[in-house]
Residue, then its C-alpha position, 0 to 999 in steps of 0.5 A: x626294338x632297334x632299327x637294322x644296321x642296313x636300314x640305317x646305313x640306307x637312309x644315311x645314303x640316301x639322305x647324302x644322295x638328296x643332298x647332292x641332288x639338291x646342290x647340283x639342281x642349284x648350280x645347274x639353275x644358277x648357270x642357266x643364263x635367263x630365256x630373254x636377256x636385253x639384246x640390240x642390234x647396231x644398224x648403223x653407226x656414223x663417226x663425224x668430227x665437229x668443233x668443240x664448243x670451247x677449242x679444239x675438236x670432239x666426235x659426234x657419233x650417231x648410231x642406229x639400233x634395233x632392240x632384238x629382245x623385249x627390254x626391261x622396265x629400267x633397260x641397259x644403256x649403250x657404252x661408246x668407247x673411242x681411241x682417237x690417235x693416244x687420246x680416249x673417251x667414252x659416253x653413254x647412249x640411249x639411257x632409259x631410252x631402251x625402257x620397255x621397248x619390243x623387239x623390232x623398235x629402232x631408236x636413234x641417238x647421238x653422242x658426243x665424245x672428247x667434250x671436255x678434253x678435246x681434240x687438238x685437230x680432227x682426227x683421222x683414224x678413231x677406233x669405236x667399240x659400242x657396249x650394251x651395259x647388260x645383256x646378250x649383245x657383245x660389244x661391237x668394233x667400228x672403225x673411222x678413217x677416210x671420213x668413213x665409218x665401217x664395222x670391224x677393227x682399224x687395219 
């Protein structure tokens, strides 16, 4: 007994459907940013000039966050990025200090910036941008001028 040329072209068709279902439930699922990813809110952030400890001048740069998400076991660090005048340099902040921390938790650190290629004088005007490594938080502008630290980009 031989199977009916419209059976087997339905259960070609419908085999074909289910693979297609399959592939698009995949992608669906692979596009679908995870429910709780590490998030931080920035509360404060102070840019000082110090001298170095060699010559010249770096950045002290304190800042104050409170975590907005449950943090994982190994948790994201804080990228500092600073522009002062022509010269740039960045640090990390908070490494494996955001471990396992709750929602609601404030940590503070401070980084020093310009350490090893210093600063010939104190300067006036730095533009910031601090980075959460992974995560939802996007990166955030400060800026330093006057003596000053304020969010959002240098004028």
């Amino acid at each position: 007994m031989q199977p009916q040329r419209g059976a087997v072209l339905f259960i070609i068709a419908g085999a074909a459907a289910a693979v297609v279902l399959v592939i698009v439930v995949v992608i669906v699922i692979r596009l679908d940013p995870p429910a709780d990813r590490p998030s931080v809110r920035y509360l404060s952030v102070d840019a000082q000039p110090a001298p170095a400890h060699v010559r010249g001048h770096e950045l002290a740069v304190s800042i104050e966050l409170e975590v907005t998400s449950r943090m994982p076991h190994v948790a994201p660090h804080v990228v500092v990025a600073a522009r002062c005048g022509t010269s740039t340099d960045d640090t990390k902040a908070f490494f494996m200090d955001l471990s396992n921390a709750e929602p609601g938790d404030r940590k503070v650190a401070t980084v020093r910036l310009f350490e090893v290629r210093t600063l010939g004088a104190p300067p006036d005007r730095c533009e910031l941008v601090l980075s959460l490594s992974e995560g939802a938080t996007p990166p955030q502008r400060f800026c330093h001028q006057g003596g000053r630290t304020a969010p959002g980009p240098c004028p």
